[in-house]
C-alpha positions in Angstrom: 5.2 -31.8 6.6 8.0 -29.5 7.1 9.0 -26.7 4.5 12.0 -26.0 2.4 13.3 -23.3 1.3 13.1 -23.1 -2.4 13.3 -21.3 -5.6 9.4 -21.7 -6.2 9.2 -18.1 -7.8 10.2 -17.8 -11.6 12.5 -14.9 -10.9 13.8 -14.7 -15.2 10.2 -13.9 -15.8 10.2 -11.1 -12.8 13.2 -10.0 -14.3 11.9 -9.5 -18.4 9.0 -8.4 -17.3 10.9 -5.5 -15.4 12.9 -5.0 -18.3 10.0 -4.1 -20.5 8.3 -1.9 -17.7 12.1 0.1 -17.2 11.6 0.9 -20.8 8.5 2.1 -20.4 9.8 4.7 -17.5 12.9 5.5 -20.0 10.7 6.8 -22.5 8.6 8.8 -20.3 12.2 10.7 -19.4 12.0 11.9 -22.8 8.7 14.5 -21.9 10.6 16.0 -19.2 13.8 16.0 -21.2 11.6 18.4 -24.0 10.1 20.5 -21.3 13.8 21.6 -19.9 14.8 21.8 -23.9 11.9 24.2 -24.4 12.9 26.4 -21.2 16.4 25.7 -22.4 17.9 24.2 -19.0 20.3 22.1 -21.0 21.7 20.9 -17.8 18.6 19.4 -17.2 18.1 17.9 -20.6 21.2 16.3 -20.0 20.2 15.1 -17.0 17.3 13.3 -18.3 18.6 11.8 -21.4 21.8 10.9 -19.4 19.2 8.6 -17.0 16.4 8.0 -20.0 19.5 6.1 -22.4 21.0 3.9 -19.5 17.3 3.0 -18.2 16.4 2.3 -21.6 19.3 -0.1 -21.9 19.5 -2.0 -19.0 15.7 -2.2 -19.6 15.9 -3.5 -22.9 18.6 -6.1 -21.9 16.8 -7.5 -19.7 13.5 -8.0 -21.9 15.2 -9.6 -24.8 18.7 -11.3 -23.3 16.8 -12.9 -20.1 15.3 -16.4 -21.5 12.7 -17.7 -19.1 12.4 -21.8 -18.9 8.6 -21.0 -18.3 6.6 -17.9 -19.3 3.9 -18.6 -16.9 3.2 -15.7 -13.7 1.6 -16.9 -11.1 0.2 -15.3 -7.9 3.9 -15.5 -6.1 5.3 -13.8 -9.5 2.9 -11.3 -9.5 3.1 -9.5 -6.3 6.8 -9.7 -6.7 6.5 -7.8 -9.8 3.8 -5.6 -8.7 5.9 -4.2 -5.3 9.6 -4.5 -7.1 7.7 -2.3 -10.3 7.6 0.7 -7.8 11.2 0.5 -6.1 13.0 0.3 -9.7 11.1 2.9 -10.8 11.7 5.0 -7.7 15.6 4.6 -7.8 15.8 5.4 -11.4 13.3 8.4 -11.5 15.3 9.5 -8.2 18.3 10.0 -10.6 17.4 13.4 -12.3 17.0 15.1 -8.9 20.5 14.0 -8.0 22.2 15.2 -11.2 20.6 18.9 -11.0 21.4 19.1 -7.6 17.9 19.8 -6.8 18.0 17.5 -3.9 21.5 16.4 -2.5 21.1 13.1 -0.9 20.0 9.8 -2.1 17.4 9.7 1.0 15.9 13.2 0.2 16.1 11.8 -3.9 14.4 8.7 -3.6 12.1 10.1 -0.8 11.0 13.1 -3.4 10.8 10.4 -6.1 8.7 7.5 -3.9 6.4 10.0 -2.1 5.4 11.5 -6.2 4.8 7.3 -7.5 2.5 6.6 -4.5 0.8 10.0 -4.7 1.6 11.0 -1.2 2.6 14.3 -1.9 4.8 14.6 1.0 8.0 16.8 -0.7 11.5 17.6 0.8 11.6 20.4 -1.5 11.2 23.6 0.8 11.7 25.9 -2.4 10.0 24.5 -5.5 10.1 27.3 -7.2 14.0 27.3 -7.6 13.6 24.3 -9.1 13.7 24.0 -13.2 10.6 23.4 -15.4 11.9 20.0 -16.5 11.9 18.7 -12.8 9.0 20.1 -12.0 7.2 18.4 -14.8 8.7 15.3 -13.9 7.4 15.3 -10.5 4.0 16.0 -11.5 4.4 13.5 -14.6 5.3 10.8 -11.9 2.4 11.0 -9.6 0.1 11.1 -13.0 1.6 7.9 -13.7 1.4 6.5 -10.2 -2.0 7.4 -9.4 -4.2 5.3 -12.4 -0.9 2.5 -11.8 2.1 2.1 -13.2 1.4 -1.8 -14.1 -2.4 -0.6 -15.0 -0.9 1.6 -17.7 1.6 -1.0 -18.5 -1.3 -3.9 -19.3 -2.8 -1.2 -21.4 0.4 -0.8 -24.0 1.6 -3.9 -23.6 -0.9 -6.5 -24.3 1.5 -9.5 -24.0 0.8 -9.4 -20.5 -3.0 -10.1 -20.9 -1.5 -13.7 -20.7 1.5 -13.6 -18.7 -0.4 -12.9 -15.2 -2.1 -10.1 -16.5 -5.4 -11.0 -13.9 -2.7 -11.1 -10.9 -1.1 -7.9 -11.8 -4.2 -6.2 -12.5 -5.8 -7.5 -9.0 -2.0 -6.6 -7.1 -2.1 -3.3 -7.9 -5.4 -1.9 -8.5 -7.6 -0.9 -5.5 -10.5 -1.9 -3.5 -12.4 -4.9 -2.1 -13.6 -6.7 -5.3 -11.9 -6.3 -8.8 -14.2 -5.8 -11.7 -13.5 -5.4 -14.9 -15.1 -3.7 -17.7 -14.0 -5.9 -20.7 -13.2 -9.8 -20.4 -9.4 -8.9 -21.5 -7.5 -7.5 -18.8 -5.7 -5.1 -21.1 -8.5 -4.1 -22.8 -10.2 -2.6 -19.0 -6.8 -0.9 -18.2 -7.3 0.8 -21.7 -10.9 1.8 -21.3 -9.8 3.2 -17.6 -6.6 5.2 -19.0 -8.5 6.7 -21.7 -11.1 8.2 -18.9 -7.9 9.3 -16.7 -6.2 10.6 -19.5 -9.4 12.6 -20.7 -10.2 13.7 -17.1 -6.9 15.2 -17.5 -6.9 16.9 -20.4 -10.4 18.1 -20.0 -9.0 19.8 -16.5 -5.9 21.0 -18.5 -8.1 23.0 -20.6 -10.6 24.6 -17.6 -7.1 26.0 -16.1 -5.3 27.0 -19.2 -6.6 30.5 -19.1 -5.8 31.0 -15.2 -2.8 29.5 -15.0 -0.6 29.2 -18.1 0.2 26.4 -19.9 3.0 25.4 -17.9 1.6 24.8 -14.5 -2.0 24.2 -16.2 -0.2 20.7 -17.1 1.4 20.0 -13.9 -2.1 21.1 -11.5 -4.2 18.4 -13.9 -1.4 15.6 -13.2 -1.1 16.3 -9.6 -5.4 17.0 -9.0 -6.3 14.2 -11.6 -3.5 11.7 -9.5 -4.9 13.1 -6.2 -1.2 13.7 -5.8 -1.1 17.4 -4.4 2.4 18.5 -5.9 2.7 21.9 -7.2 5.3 24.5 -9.0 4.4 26.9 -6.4 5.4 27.4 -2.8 2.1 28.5 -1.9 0.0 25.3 -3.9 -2.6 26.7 -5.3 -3.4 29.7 -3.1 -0.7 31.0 -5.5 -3.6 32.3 -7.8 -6.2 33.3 -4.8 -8.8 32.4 -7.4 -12.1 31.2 -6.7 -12.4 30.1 -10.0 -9.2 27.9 -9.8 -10.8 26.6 -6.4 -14.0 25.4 -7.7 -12.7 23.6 -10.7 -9.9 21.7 -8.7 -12.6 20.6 -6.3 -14.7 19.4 -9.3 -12.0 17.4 -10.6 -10.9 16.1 -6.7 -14.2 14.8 -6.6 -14.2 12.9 -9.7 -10.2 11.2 -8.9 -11.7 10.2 -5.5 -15.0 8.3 -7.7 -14.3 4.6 -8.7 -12.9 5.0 -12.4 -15.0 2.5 -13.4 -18.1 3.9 -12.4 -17.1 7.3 -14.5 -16.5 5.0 -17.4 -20.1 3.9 -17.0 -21.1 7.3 -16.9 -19.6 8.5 -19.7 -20.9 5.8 -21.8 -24.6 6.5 -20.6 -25.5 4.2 -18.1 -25.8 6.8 -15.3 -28.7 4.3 -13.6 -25.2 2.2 -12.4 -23.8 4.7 -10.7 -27.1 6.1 -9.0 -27.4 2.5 -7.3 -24.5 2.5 -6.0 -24.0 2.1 -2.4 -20.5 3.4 -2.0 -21.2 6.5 -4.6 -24.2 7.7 -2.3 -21.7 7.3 0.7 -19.3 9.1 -0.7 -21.4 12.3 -1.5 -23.3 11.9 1.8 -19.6 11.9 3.8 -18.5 14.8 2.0 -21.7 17.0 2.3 -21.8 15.8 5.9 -18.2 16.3 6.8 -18.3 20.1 4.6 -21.2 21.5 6.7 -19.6 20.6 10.2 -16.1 21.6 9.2 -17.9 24.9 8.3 -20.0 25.6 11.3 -16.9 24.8 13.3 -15.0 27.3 11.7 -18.2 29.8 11.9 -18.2 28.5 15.7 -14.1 29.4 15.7 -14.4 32.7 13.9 -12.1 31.2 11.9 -10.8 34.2 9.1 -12.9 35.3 6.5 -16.3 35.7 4.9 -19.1 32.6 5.1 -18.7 32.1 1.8 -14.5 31.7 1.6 -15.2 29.6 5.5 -18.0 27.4 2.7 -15.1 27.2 -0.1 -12.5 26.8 2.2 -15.0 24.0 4.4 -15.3 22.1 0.7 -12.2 22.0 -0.4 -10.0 21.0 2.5 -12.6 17.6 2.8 -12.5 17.0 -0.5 -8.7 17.5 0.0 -7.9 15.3 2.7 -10.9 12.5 1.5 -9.3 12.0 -1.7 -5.6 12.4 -0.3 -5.1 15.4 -2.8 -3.4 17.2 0.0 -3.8 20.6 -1.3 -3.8 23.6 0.4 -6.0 25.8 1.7 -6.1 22.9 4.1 -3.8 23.1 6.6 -5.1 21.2 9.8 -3.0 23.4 12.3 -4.5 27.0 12.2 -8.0 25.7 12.3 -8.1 24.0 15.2 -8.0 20.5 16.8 -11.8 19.6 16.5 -11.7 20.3 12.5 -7.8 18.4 12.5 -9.8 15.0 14.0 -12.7 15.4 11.5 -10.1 15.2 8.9 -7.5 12.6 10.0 -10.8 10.6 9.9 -11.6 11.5 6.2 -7.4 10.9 5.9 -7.7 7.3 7.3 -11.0 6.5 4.9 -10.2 8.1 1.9 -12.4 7.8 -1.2 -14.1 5.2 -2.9 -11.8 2.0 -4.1 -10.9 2.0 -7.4 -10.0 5.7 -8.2 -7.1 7.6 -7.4 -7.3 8.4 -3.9 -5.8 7.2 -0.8 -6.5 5.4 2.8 -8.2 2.6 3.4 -11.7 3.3 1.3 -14.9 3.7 2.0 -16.2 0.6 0.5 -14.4 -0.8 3.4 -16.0 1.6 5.9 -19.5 0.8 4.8 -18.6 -3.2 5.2 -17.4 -2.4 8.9 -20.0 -0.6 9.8 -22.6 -3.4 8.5 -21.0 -5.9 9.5 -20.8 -4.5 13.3 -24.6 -4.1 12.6 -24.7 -7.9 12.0 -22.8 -8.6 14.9 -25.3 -6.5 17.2 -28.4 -7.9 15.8 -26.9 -11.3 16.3 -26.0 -11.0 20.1 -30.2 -10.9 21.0 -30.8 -13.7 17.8 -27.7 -15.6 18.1 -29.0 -18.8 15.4 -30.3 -16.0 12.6 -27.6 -15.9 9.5 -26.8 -12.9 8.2 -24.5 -11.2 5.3 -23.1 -7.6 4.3 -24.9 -6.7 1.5 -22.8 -3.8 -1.0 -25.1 -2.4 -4.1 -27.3 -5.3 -3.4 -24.9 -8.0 -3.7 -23.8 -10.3 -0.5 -20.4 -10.4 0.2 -18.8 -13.6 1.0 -17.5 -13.9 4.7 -14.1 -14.3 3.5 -14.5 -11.4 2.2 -15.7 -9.9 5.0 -13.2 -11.4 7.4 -10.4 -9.6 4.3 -11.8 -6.7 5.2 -11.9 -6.7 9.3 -8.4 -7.7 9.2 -7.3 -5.1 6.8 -8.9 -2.4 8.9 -7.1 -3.8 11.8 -3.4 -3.9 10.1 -4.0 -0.7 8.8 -4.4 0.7 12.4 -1.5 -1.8 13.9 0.8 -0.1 10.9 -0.3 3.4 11.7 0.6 2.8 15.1 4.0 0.9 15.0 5.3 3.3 12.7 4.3 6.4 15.0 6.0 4.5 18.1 9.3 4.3 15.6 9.1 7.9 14.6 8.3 8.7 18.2 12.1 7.3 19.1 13.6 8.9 16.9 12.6 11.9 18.8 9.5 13.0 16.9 6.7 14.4 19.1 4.0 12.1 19.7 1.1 13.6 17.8 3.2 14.3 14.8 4.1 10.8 14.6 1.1 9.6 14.5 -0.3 12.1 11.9 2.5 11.9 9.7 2.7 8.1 9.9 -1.0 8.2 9.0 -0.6 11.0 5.8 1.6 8.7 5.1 0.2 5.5 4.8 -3.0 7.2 3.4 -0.9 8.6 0.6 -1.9 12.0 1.9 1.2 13.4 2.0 -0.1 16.7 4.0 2.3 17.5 7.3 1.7 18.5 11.0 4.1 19.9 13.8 7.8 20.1 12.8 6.5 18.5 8.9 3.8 21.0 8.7 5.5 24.3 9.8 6.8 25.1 6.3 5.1 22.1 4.4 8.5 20.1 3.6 9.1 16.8 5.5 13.0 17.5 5.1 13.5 18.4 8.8 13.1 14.2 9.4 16.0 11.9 10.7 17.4 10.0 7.6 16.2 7.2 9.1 12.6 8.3 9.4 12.4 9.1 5.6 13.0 5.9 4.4 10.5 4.0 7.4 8.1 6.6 5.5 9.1 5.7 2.3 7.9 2.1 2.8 4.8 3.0 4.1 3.8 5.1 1.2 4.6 1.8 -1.0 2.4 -0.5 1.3 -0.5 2.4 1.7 -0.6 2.8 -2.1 -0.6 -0.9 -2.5 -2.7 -1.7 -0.1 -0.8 -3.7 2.6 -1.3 -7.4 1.2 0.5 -6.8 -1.9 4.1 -5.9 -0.2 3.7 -7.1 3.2 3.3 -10.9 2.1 6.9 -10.8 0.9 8.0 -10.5 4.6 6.6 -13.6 5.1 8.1 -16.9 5.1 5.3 -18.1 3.6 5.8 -16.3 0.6 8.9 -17.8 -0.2 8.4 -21.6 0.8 7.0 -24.3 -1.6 3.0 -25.1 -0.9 
């Protein structure tokens, strides 16, 4: 039967449901907007409420005028929401930068403001610290927000959604191969997991309070807690040369890069869950694994310093660049190729699904790897049946065929992007590490991005090819790539 086109998705729903979420955004202007007050920047204040009022209008127009003949969200009006969430959000939090004049361009504003929702990291700022408090904080406060989920956090506050699609937006937008929850209500598992994030937070808030100030104590634990990687110093965090600093972030990088859920279960005593678990014992095993190479490379290398900084400094940059935190020390260039590869690899992975980190996860690494085990076996014993097995539990092959071709349009983006990026007269192994930070929500530069760690030297053209691979990495491909199909749009 042929297909028509048609109006199959329930676009005033979309639309209210935006409305409320814009809202939400508008009032979290308001912290900023207190932070320049305290600092007095009025122009900044201004800045924000003059963004925070219209946003809240517009947002609240469109929740309460906007009548829906049908309150229902299905699948189709759930990914619509879950990728058009991100945009709006980006070209209203864009706004602020525009109005200081801390970036002058709607590409470099909504490139800054995109690249802080998605946790990449990647900044067009080349002088942060020129820029006031109150943008600062905001840039900080948006990769908090973006890294637990902007519709996570939503479902949390706003528990009308719990039965307007709340399952679909909850399953569009949080991470990983299988989605379970903690509670039977959907709201009521986004709560639990934003009271852990928010506590996480906090809790690291307080460890740097007497190293740091209070200031950028707040912004570190947003950016570390988000593996985000912003900072209110040029330098990141090697600011402070503090080992004391640099043990604490790592802590707290380990933790965002741990399924959320699986902290939950710790904190509420049932540590025996998170022992048998597969992708837990992976994780630590890749990072101990991955630390003592990257360290007897650097030994090997003579790379600068003592054992024990080349040990800290081994640590933190895999921890760094496996959760997609992006913070220096780790800067691929000066050590060498050999330790670069090790971590693109950890850059492509990323930590486990379900937290805070980027790339593709490891649960999906430990599928592909047993399910190419499988595959082996079955070439001598071609009649024998066999299934991937993940904390005890067999996958379904659909499941397993999800996560094969995931893998395999992760790599087909990487590379398509880096042949783009190549014609626009990037050099070829730049391309294809900053199409990969990129996608893996890393954020972390190399070449002509990495010489003074701003990506601003990039064709206008470049930034915003970039921009949408942040949204599809931190969404995890499906989400906003389905809307580029025909099929999307076209009634079953």
């Amino acid at each position: 039967m042929r297909h028509t086109l048609t109006r199959k998705v329930n676009y005033p729903i979309v639309l209210r449901m935006l409305g409320w979420l814009l809202m939400v955004e508008a009032l979290f202007m308001f912290l900023p907007a207190l932070v320049s007050w305290y600092y007095r920047e009025i122009g900044t204040v201004v800045a924000f409420l003059g963004t925070a009022f219209p946003a809240l209008i517009i947002g609240a127009l469109m929740a309460y005028r906007i009548k829906p003949s049908s309150s229902s969200m299905n699948k189709r009006e759930g990914l619509l929401l879950t990728s058009s969430v991100w945009v709006f959000f980006s070209l209203f939090g864009m706004v602020p930068f525009l109005v200081t004049g801390s970036l002058n361009t709607v590409t470099d504003a909504f490139f800054e403001t995109i690249a802080a929702f998605t946790t990449t990291g990647s900044t067009i700022v080349q002088d942060v610290e020129v820029l006031p408090h109150g943008i600062l904080f905001w840039r900080s406060l948006m990769q908090w927000l973006g890294g637990m989920g902007i519709i996570l956090f939503t479902l949390a506050v706003l528990p009308m959604l719990n039965y307007k699609g709340g399952i679909t937006l909850f399953n569009a937008e949080v991470t990983g191969i299988t989605h379970e929850r903690l509670r039977p209500r959907v709201n009521q598992t986004a709560k639990d997991l934003w009271l852990v994030y928010l506590g996480l937070t906090v809790l690291l808030t307080l460890l740097l309070l007497p190293a740091m100030g209070g200031f950028d104590a707040v912004c570190h634990s947003m950016s570390t807690m988000s593996t985000g990687g912003f900072s209110t110093k040029n330098d990141s965090v090697g600011f402070w040369r503090s080992p004391y600093i640099a043990f604490v972030l790592m802590l707290f990088m380990f933790l965002g890069g741990v399924n959320f859920s699986l902290i939950y279960m710790a904190i509420s005593g049932k540590f025996k869950k998170v022992w048998q678990s597969d992708v837990f014992k992976w994780y630590v095993r890749l990072i101990i694994i991955c630390s003592a190479v990257v360290f007897v490379r650097m030994v090997i290398v003579k790379f600068p310093g003592t054992n024990l900084e080349r040990a800290i400094f081994s640590v933190f940059d895999v921890l760094s660049a496996m959760t997609s935190t992006g913070f220096p020390p780790m800067s691929v260039e000066p050590q060498g190729e050999f330790i670069g590869m090790v971590l693109m690899v950890l850059m492509f992975f990323g930590g486990m699904a379900g937290s805070t980190s980027g790339g593709a996860k490891i649960d999906r690494l430990i599928v592909l790897i047993k399910n190419a085990k499988n595959e082996l076996y079955r070439v001598l014993h071609p009649n024998t049946v066999t299934t991937v097995r993940i904390d005890g539990k067999a996958l379904p092959f659909n499941r397993v065929s999800t996560v094969i071709a995931f893998l395999s349009m992760y790599v087909i983006i990487v590379i398509v992007v880096a042949l783009l990026l190549v014609m626009m007269n990037i050099p070829m192994f730049d391309a294809l590490y900053t199409s990969l930070s990129a996608l893996s929500n890393l954020g972390v530069g190399y070449g002509i991005t990495g010489a003074d760690g701003s990506w601003a030297v990039l064709p206008d053209a470049a930034k915003w090819l970039l921009a949408l691979e942040m949204l599809v990495g931190r969404l995890e491909l499906f989400t906003v790539l389905v809307l580029f199909t025909s099929t999307f749009w076209l009634r079953d």
